[in-house]
C-alpha positions as CSV (number, residue, x, y, z in Angstrom):
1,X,80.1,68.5,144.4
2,X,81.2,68.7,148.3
3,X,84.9,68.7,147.0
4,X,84.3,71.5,144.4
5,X,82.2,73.6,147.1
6,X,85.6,73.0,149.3
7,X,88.2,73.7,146.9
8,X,86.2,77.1,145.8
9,X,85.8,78.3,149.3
10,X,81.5,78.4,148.9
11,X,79.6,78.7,152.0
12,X,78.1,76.0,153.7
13,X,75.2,73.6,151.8
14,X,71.9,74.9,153.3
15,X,68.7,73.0,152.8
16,X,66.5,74.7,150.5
17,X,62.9,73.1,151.2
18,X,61.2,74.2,147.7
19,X,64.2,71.8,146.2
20,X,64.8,69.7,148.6
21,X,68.1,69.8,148.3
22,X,71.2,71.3,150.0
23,X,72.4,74.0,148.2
24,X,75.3,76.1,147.8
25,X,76.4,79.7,145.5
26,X,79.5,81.0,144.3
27,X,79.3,83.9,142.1
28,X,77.4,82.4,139.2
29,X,77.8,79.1,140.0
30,X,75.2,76.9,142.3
31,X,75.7,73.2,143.4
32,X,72.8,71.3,143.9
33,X,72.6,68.0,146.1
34,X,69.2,66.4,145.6
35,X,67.8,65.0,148.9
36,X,65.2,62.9,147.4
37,X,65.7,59.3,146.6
38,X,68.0,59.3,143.0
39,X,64.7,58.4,141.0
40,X,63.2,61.9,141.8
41,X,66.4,64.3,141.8
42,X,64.8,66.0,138.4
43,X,62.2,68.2,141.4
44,X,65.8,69.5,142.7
45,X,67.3,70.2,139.5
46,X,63.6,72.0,138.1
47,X,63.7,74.5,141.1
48,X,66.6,76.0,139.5
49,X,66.5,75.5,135.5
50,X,63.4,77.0,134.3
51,X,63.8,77.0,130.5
52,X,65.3,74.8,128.2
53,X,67.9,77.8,127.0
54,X,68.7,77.6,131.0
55,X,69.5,73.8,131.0
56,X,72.4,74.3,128.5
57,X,74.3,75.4,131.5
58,X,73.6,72.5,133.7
59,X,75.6,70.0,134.6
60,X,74.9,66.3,136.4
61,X,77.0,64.3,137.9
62,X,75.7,60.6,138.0
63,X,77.0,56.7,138.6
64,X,76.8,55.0,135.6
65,X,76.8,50.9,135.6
66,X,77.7,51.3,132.1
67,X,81.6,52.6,132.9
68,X,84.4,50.8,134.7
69,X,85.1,51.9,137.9
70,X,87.7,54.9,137.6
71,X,86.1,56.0,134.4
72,X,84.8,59.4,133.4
73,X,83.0,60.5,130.6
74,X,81.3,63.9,129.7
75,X,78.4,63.8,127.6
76,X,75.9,66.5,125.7
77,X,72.4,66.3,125.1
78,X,71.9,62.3,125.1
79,X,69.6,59.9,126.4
80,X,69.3,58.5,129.7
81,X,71.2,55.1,128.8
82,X,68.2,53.7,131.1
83,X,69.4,56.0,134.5
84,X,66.4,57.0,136.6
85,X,68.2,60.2,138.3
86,X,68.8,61.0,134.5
87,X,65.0,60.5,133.4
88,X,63.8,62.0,136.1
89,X,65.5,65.3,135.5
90,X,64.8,65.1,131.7
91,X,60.9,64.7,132.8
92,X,61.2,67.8,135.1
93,X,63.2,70.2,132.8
94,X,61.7,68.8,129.5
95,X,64.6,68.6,127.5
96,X,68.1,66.3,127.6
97,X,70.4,69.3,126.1
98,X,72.5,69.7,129.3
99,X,75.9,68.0,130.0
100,X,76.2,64.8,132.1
101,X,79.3,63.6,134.1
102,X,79.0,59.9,133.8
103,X,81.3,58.1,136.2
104,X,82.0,54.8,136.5
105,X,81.0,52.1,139.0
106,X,81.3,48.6,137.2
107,X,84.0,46.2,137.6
108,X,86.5,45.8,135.0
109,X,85.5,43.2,132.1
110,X,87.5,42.4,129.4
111,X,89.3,44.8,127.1
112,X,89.1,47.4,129.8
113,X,85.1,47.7,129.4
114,X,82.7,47.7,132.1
115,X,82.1,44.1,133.8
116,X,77.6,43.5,133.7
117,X,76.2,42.7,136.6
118,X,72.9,41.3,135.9
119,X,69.7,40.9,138.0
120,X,68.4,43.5,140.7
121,X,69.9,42.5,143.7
122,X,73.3,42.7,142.2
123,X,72.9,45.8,140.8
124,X,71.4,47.5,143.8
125,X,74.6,45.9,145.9
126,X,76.5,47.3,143.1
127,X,75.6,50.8,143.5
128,X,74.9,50.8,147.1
129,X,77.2,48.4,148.1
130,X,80.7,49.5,150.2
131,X,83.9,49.9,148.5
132,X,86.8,47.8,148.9
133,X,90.2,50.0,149.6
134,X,91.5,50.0,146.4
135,X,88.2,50.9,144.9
136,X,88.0,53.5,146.9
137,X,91.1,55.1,146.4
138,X,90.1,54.5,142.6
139,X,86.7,56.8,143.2
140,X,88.2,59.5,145.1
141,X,90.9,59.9,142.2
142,X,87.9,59.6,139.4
143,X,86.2,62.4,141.6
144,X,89.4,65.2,141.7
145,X,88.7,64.5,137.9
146,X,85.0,65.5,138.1
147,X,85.3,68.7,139.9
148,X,88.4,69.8,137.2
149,X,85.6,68.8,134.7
150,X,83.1,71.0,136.2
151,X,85.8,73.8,136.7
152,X,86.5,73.9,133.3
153,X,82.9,73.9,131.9
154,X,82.1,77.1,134.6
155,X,85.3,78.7,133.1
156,X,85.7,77.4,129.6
157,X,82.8,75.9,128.2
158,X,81.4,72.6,127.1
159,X,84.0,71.7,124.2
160,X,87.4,72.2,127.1
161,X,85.6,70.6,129.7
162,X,84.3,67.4,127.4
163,X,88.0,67.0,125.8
164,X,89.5,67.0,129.2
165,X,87.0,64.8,130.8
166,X,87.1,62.1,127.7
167,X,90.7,62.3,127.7
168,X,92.0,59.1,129.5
């Protein structure tokens, strides 16, 4: 969200108390960084999407265990796939029709799929954990991809910025 809000030339993120979340505008587009702990990010995103009808124009951008590392997939109106951030907002806003940006934190496995890490301490160190170099080169180039995606969806839509994002 910080490299869309630079590449668009939007104003600073301000802290908006009611969200409690930094937030920035440009024109009809807001960006919206939750800065409550990931498992109660749905208060942020209920300050600004009031009605169901409102939440088709929502976007979230989330880590997802489930995806290699590198991987980015746009999804509609799904489940959670067991993501706390993601239940949480469904909670506040009462509905899952809104698009996800799923990206992709796991090792890679076999066949290109997402290596499991099982138990909680592995899976905390997973998505907390540092990156090594090449990881993070990997990230920052899944992330230029993200902000395209979110691009496209403020200028084209769902269906351009879904193909785009699910094409490899």
């Amino acid at each position: 969200m910080e490299l869309v809000a630079k590449q668009e030339g939007f104003d600073d993120f301000v802290f908006n108390k009611k969200a409690n979340a930094l937030v920035t505008k440009g024109g009809e587009l807001t960006l919206v960084l939750p800065e409550t702990m990931m498992n109660a990010s749905g208060k942020a995103v209920s300050a600004f999407i009031k009605t169901p009808k409102a939440a088709k124009n929502l976007v979230v951008i989330h880590d997802d265990l489930d995806l290699p590392l590198g991987t980015l997939k746009m999804v509609f109106g799904r489940g959670s796939g067991g993501h706390k951030g993601v239940e949480s907002v469904m909670r506040a806003i009462k509905t899952q029709d809104f698009a996800r940006i799923r990206i992709g934190i796991s090792g890679v496995g076999k066949k290109n799929q997402a290596k499991k890490v099982h138990g909680e301490e592995k899976v905390i160190k997973q998505v907390i954990g540092k990156w090594k170099p090449s990881e993070e080169a990997t990230f920052k180039k899944v992330l230029k991809k993200a902000a395209e995606t979110i691009r496209l969806f403020a200028a084209s839509g769902l269906p351009s910025a879904t193909q785009f994002a699910n094409t490899h």
